[in-house]
C-alpha positions in Angstrom: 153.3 108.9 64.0 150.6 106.0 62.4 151.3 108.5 58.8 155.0 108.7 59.5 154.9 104.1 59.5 152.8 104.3 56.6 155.1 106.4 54.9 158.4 103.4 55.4 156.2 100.5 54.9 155.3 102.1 51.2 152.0 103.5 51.9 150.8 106.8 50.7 149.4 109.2 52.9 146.8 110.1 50.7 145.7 106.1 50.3 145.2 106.2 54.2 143.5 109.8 54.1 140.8 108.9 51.4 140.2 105.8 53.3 139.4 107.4 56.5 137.0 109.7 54.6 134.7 107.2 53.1 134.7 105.3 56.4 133.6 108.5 58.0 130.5 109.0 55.6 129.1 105.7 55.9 130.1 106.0 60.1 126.4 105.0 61.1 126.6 101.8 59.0 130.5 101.7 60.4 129.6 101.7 63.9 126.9 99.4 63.7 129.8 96.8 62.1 132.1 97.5 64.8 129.9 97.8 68.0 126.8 95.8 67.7 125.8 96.7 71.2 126.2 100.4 71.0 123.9 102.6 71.0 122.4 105.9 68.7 123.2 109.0 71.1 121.6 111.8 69.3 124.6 112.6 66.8 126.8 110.0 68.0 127.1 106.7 68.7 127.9 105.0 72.1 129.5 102.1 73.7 131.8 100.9 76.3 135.0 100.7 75.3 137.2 99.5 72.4 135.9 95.7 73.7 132.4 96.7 72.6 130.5 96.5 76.1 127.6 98.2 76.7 128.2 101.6 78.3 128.6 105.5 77.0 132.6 106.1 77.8 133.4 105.6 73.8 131.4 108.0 71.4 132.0 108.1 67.5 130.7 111.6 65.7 128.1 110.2 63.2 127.2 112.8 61.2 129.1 116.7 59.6 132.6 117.6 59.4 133.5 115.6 62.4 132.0 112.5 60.9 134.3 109.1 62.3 136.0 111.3 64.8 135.9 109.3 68.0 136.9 109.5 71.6 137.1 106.5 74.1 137.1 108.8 77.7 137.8 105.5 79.9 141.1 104.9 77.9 142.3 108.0 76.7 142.3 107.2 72.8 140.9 108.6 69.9 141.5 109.4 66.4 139.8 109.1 63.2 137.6 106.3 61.3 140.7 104.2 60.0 142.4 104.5 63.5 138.5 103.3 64.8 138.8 99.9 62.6 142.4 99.5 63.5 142.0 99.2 67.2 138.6 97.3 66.9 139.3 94.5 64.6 143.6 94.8 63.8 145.2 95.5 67.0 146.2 98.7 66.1 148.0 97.6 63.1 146.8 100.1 60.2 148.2 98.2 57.4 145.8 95.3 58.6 143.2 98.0 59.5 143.9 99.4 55.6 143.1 96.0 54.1 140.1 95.2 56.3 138.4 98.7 55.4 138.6 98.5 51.0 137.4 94.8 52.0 134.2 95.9 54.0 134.0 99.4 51.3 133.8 96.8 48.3 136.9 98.8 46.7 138.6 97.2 43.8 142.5 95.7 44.0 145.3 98.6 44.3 149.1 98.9 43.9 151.1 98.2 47.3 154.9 98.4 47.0 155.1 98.7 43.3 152.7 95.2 42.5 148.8 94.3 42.6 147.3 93.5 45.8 143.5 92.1 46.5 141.9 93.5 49.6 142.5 91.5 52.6 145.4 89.9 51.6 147.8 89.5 54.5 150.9 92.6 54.5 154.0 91.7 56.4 154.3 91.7 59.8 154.9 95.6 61.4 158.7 96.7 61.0 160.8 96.1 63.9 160.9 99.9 64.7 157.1 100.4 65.1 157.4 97.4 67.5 159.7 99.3 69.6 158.2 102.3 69.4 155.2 101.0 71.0 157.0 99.0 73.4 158.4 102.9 74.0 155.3 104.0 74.4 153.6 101.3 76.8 156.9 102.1 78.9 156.2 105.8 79.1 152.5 105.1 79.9 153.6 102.9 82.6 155.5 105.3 84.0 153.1 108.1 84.3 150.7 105.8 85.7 153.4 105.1 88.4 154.2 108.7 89.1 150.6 109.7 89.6 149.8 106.4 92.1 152.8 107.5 93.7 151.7 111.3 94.0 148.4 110.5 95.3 147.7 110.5 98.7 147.2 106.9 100.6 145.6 108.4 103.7 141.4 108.3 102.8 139.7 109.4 106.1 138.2 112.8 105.6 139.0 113.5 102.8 136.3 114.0 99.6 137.1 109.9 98.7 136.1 109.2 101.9 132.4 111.9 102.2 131.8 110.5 98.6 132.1 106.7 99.4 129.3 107.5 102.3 127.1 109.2 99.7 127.4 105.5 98.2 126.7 103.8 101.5 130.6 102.4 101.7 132.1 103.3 105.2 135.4 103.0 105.6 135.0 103.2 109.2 133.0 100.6 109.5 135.4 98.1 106.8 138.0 98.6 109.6 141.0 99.2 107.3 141.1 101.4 104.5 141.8 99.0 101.2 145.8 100.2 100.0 144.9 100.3 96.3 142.4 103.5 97.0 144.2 107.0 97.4 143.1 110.4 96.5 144.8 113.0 93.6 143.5 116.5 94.9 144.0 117.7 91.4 144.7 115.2 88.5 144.4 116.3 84.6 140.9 115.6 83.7 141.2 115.3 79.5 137.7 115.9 78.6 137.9 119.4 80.1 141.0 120.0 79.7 141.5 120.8 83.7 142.7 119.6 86.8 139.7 118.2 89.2 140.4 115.8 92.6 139.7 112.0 91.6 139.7 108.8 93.6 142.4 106.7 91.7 142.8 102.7 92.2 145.7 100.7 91.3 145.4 98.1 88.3 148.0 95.3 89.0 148.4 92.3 87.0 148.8 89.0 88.5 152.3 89.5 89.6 150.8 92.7 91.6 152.8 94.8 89.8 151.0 98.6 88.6 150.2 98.5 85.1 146.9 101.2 85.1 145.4 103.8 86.9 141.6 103.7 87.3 140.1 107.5 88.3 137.0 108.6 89.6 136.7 112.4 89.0 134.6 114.0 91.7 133.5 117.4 92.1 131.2 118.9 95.3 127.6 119.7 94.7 124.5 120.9 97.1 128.1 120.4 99.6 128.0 117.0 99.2 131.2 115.0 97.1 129.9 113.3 94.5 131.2 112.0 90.6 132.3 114.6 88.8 129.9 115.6 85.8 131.7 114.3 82.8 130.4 112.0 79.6 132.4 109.7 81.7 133.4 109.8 85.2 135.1 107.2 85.2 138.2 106.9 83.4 141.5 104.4 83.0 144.9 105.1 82.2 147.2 102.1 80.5 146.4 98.8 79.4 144.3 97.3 82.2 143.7 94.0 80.1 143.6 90.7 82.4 144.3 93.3 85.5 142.6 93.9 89.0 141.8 96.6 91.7 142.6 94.6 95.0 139.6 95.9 97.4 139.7 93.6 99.6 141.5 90.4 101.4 139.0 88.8 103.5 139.7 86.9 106.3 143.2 85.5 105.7 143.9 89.0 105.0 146.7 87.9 103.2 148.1 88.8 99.4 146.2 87.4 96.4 149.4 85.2 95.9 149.1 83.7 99.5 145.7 83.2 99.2 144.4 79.8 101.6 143.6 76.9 99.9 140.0 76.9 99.0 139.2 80.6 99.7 136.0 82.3 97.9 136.7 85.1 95.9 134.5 87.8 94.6 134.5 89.5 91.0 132.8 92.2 90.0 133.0 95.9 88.0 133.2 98.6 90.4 134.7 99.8 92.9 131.9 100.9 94.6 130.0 97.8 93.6 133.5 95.6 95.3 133.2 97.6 98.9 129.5 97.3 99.0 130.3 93.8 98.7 133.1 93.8 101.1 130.9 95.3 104.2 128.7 92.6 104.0 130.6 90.1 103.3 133.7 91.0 104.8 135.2 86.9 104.9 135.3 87.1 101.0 138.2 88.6 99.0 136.7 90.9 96.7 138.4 92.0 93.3 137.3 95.2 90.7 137.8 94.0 87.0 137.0 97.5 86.1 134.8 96.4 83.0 132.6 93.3 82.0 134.6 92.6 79.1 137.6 92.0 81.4 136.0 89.3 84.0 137.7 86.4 81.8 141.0 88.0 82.0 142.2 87.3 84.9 145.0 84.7 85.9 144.2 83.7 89.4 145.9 81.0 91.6 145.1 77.5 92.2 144.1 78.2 95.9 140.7 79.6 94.9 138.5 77.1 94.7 135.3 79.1 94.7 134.0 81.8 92.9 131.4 84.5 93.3 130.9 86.6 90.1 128.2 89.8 90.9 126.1 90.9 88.5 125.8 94.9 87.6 121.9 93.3 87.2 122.5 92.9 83.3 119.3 91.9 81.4 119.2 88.3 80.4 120.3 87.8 76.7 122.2 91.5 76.9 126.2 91.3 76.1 127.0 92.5 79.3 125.1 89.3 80.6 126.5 86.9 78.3 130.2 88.0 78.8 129.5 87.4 82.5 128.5 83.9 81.7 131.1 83.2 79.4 133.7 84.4 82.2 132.1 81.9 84.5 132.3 78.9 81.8 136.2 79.9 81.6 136.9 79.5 85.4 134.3 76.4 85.8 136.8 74.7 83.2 139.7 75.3 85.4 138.1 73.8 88.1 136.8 75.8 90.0 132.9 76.0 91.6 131.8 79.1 90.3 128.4 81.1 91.2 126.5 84.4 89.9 125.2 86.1 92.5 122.3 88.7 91.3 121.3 91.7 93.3 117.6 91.6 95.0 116.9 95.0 93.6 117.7 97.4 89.9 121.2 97.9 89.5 123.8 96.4 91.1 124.6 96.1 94.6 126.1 99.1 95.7 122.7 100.7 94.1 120.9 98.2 96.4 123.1 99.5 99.2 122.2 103.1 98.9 118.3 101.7 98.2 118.5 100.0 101.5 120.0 103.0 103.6 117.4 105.6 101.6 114.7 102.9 102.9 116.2 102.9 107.0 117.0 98.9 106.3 120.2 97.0 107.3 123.3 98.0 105.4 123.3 94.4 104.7 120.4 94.3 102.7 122.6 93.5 99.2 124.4 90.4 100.5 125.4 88.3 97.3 125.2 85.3 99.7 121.5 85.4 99.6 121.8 83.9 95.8 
């Protein structure tokens, strides 16, 4: 479809093509450009996501025929070097992604729509038909993400959501109330293997609460024990989760994020695992999943909360992870809020100090994030 746009705006095929191919043979040196925090893999390279975090769910072929070739598992996109540069640095806009690429490949002016052009000089805004088509496209997404939230199963007790939230220390028993934006898909399509595997699935809502992405955990049972299913990536996201939370938990109001009582605390972190550890012991705070570092700034929360508790995956000091966790803070301090960082007491973050703590017969307490 990306070819067939290229082809109306007056672009060849073959411009795009021989682009794509010398990305792809300098993709080590590409990679580097584009993802400064990733990391060498053995023949591919690693990161995050398209927002460059640190993490494994994005890999980019470095080296043969598959050279540029990349995958991000969390999101559900791929495609080739050009398309690589295109939703890294132009928003998807491969005209844009075009001129950046003969800019960083040193490439001389060529001919665009019959006259000269230098690279990087700004094209035309994308024809109102591509604009459509991917407002199309975001509506279609949106709909399979509803279709599969509403397939799922809301009821958690028993089944392998519920055995494989214990093997993490999380008891839903003991939470009291089983958090609504957790169900269970006994068998949801699974991309990387091409097959259908049961998953714990959260609901993404934006602030308005309304469903924009799907976040799945596939699981699969090992030694009889329900655990994450063994995958590059485990974890995986359906739709544009940008500025969008998993609602774990209400705290003591117990009411709606919306309704939320002047001058409530509210916690933010990744996981959901990390959110219900959390939420047992501190069960008085509100506790949100962002789903991904990069996304802890995103958020548009109401004026009622006052105070802020952002936990830490225990990111080394001075790694990105870290300092977009910082940055997020300096964002809601400048709204007015009181924000803090709480750290956990142990490696890893605090569900790991959960499980740590139960391994070790201590209190299932032990990661508290009001000890900081």
């Amino acid at each position: 479809m990306q070819f067939l746009m290229m082809y109306a705006a007056g672009l060849r095929m073959s411009d795009a093509r021989e682009i794509a191919r010398q990305l792809a043979a300098r993709a080590p040196e590409l990679c580097k450009e584009l993802f400064p925090n990733g990391v060498r893999d053995g023949a591919e390279y690693r990161v995050g996501s398209i927002q460059g975090e640190r993490g494994k769910s994005l890999g980019v072929h470095l080296f043969g025929p598959k050279a540029g070739v990349w995958m991000d598992f969390s999101a559900g996109l791929g495609g080739d070097a050009l398309t690589l540069v295109a939703q890294v640095r132009t928003g998807g806009d491969i005209k844009a992604a075009l001129d950046w690429s003969r800019a960083w490949l040193g490439l001389p002016a060529y001919v665009y729509a019959g006259r000269p052009v230098e690279a990087g000089e700004r094209r035309e805004r994308r024809s109102p038909d591509s604009d459509a088509e991917q407002a199309e496209s975001t509506a279609r997404k949106r709909a399979l993400v509803q279709r599969l939230w509403n397939e799922a199963r809301p009821k958690l007790r028993d089944t392998p959501v519920d055995q494989y939230l214990r093997s993490r220390g999380v008891s839903l028993r003991r939470l009291g109330r089983v958090p609504g934006c957790l169900r269970f898909a006994p068998r949801l399509w699974c991309h990387e293997v091409r097959f259908h595997l049961p998953a714990m699935v959260g609901a993404i809502v934006n602030a308005e609460g309304e469903l924009i992405a799907l976040h799945r955990t596939y699981l699969e049972e090992r030694n009889g024990k329900w655990q994450k299913a063994n995958l590059h990536s485990s974890k995986k996201v359906l739709g544009e989760f940008r500025g969008g939370q998993i609602r774990l938990w209400r705290g003591a109001s117990g009411t709606s994020l919306a309704e939320a009582p002047d001058g409530e605390t509210l916690v933010l972190c990744e996981g959901i695992e990390n959110a219900l550890s959390i939420a047992m012991a501190c069960p008085e705070y509100r506790v949100l999943s962002t789903v991904s570092v990069s996304n802890l700034s995103q958020l548009r929360l109401p004026a009622a909360v006052k105070s802020l508790i952002i936990a830490s995956d225990g990111d080394r000091p001075g790694s990105p992870a870290e300092a977009m966790m910082i940055g997020a803070a300096r964002k809601y301090e400048a709204e007015g809020r009181t924000v803090r960082i709480a750290r956990p007491p142990l490696d890893g973050d605090f569900n790991d100090t959960l499980v740590q703590g139960l391994n070790d017969g201590e209190d299932w307490q032990a990661g508290d994030p009001r000890r900081d």
